[in-house]
C-alpha positions as a Markdown table, in Angstrom:
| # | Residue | x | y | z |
|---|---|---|---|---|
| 1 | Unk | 209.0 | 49.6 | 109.6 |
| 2 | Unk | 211.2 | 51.4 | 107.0 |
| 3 | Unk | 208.5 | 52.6 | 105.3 |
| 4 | Unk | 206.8 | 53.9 | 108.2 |
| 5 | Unk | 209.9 | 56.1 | 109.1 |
| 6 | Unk | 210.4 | 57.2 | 105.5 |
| 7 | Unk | 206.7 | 58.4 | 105.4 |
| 8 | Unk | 206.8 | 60.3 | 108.7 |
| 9 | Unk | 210.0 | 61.9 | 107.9 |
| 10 | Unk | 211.9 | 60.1 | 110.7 |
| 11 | Unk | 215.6 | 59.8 | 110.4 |
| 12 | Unk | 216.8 | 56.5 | 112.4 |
| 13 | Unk | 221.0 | 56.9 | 113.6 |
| 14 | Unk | 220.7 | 53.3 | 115.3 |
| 15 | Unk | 219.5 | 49.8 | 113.8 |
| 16 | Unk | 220.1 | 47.5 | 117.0 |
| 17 | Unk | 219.0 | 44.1 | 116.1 |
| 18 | Unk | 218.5 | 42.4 | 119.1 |
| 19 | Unk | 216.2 | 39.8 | 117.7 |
| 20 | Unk | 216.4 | 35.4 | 118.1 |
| 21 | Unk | 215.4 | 32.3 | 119.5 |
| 22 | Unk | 217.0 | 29.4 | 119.7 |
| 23 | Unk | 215.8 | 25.7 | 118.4 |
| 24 | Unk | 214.5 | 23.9 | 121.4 |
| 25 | Unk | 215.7 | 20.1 | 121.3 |
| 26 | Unk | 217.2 | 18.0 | 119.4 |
| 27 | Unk | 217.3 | 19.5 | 115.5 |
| 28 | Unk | 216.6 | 16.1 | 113.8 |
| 29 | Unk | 213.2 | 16.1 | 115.7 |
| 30 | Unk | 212.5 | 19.6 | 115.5 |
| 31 | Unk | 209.9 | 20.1 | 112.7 |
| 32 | Unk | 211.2 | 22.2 | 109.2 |
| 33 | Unk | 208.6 | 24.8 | 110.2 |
| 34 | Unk | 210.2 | 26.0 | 113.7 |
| 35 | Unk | 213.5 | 26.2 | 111.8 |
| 36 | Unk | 212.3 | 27.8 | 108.7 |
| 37 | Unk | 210.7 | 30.4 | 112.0 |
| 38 | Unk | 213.9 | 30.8 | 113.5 |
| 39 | Unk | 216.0 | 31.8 | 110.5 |
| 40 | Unk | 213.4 | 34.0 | 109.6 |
| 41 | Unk | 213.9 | 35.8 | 112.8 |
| 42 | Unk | 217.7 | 35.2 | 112.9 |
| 43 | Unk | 219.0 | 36.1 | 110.0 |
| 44 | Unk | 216.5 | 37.1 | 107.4 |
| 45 | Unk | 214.7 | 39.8 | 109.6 |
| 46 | Unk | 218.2 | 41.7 | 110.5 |
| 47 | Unk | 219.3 | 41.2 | 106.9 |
| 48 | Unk | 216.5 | 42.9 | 105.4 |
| 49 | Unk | 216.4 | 45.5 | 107.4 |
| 50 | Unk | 220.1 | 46.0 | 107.7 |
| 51 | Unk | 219.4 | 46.6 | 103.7 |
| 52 | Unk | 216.5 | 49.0 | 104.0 |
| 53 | Unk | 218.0 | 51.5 | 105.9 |
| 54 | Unk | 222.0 | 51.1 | 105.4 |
| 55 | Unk | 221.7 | 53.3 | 102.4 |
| 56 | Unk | 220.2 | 56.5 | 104.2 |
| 57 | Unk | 223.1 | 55.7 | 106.7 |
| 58 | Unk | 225.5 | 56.1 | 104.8 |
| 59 | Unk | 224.6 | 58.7 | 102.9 |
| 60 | Unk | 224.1 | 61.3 | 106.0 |
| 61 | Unk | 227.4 | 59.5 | 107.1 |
| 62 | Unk | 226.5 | 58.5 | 110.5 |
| 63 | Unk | 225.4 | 54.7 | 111.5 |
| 64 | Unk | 225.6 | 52.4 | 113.9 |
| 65 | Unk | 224.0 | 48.4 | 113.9 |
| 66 | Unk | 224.8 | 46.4 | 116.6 |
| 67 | Unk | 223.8 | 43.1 | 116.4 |
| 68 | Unk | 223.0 | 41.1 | 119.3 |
| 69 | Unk | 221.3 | 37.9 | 118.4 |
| 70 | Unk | 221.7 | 34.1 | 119.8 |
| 71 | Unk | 223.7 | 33.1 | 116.4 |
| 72 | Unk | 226.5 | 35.4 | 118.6 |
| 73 | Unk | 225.7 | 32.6 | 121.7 |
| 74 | Unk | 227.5 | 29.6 | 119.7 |
């Protein structure tokens, strides 16, 4: 995604992440795989991005990323 807006010379002001899911049952019979998935989207999918694009954020000056995720649920 970053790259795709860096190549088209598209500045981005907002980074919502509205991205999650939450484990369904019990977590000791969940399997490591659907956790593993829902981290990914969680917290390393926002984190990454949050990375990518924070610099050219701050350095215009202007930024905004809301975060609305289930981790906010609990």
């Amino acid at each position: 995604m970053y790259d795709t807006c860096k190549k088209n010379g598209w500045t981005i002001d907002y980074l919502i992440n509205n991205a999650g899911f939450g484990g369904q049952g019990e977590f000791i019979k969940r399997s490591m795989e659907q956790d593993m998935s829902m981290i990914a989207v969680n917290i390393e999918t926002p984190t990454r991005l949050t990375k990518l694009f924070l610099p050219d954020f701050v350095k215009r000056g202007r930024y905004a990323w809301p975060t609305s995720s289930r981790l906010l649920r609990y």
